[in-house]
C-alpha positions in Angstrom: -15.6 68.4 8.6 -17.3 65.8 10.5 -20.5 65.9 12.2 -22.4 64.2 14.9 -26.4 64.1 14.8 -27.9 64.8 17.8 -28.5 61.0 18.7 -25.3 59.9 18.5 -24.5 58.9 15.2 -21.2 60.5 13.4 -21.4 61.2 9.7 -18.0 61.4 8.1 -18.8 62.1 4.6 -21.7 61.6 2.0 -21.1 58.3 0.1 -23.2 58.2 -2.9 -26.6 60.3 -4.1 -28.5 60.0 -6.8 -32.0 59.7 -8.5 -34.0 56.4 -8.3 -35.6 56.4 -12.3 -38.1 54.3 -13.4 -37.4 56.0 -17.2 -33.6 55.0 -17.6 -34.1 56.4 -21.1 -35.4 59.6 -20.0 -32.9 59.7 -17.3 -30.0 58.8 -19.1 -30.8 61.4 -22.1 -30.7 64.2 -19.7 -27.6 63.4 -17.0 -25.6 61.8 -20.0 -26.2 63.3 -23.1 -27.9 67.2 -22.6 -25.8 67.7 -18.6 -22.9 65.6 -20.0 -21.8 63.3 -16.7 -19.0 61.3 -17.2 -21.5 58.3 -16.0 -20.0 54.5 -17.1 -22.2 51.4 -17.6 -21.7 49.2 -14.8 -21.8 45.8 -16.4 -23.9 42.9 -14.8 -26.0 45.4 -13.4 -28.4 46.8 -16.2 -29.8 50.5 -16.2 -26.8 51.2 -13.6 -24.9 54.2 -14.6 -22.4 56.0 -12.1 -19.2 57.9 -12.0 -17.1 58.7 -9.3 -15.4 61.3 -10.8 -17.4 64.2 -10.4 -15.7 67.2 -8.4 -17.1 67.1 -4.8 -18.9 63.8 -5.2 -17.6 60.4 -4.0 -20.1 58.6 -5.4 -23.2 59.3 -8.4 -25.5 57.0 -10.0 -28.7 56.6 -11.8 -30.0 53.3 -9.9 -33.7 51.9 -11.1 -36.3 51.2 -8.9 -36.2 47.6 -9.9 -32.1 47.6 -8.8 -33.1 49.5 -5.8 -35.8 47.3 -4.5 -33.5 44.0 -6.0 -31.2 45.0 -3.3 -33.5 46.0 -0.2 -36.2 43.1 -0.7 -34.3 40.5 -3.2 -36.8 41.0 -5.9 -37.0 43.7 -8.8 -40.9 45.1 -7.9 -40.9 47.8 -5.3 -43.3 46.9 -2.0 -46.9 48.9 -2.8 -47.0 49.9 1.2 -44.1 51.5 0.6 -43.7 55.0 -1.1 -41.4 55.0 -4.4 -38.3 56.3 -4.1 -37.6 59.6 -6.1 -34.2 59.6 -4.9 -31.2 57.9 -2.5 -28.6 58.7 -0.2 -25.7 57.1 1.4 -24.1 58.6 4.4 -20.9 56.6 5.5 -20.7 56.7 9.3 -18.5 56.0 11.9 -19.8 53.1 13.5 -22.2 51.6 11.2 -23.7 48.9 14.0 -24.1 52.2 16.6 -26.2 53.9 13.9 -28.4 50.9 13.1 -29.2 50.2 16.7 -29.4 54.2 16.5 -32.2 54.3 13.8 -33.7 51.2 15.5 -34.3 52.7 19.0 -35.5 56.0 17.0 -38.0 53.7 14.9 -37.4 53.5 11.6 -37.8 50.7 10.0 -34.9 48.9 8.4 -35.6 48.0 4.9 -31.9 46.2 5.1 -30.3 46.1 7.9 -25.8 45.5 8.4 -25.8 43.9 4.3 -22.4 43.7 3.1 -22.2 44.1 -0.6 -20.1 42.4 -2.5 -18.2 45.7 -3.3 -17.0 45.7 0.7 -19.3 48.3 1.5 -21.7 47.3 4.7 -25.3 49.0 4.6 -28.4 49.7 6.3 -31.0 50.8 4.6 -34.4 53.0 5.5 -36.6 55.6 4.2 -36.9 58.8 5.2 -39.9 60.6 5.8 -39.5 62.5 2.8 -39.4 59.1 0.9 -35.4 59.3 0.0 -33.7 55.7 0.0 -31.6 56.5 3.0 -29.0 54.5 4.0 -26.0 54.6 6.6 -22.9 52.3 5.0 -19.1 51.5 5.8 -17.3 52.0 2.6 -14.1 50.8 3.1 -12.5 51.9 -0.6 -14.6 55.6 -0.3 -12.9 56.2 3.3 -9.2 54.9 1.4 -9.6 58.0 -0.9 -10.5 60.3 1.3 -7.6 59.3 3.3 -5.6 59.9 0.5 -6.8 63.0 -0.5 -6.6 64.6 3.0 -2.4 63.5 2.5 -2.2 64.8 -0.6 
């Protein structure tokens, strides 16, 4: 099912969710160990821990504030003007430079605006009034499985 917001911007799918922790102890005790998520180290990347093979989910990770504000300012200390992150999503969209002009015009401010990662995936990034890292992305190898798994 896809859906269109009322402004103009066309969700297709969820891309990634997950808490911001500032304990990765803490946090990797309970989603690892007591809840058991198949979560890998990503190497390179320290406190990282994801999986993308949880039923219903393209894409879950435990990603630290430092990491977090590492890839929306370019240093590992989160801005004090801002509010700290408890969480983040990732919606992949349709047109990701419609939605960024889209959440421009609406007034949000971009915290990263049209990045592509060196994993493919193009992202703009804002937060949302509740204080979720929201971001709208292009995730080229996400929209390759769900193109498989709709011809399955």
């Amino acid at each position: 099912m896809q859906n269109k917001l009322p402004d103009g911007i066309r969700v297709l799918f969820v891309a990634g969710f997950g808490p911001v922790v500032a304990d990765p102890d803490a946090s990797g005790k309970l989603y690892r160990k007591v809840l058991g998520l198949p979560l890998r180290h990503e190497e390179g990347y320290e406190g990282y821990w994801h999986s993308q093979c949880l039923e219903g989910v393209k894409h879950f990770a435990l990603w630290p504030l430092e990491k977090a504000a590492l890839s929306c300012f370019g240093e590992e200390v989160w801005p004090e003007r801002l509010p700290v992150p408890q969480a983040w999503l990732e919606l992949d969209v349709e047109d990701i430079v419609s939605a960024t002009r889209i959440l421009e015009q609406n007034g949000y401010e971009l915290l990263l605006r049209l990045k592509e990662e060196p994993w493919g995936q193009t992202v703009t990034r804002f937060l949302s009034p509740e204080g979720i890292l929201m971001a709208v992305t292009h995730t080229p190898f996400l929209r390759e499985a769900s193109s498989a798994e709709e011809t399955a």
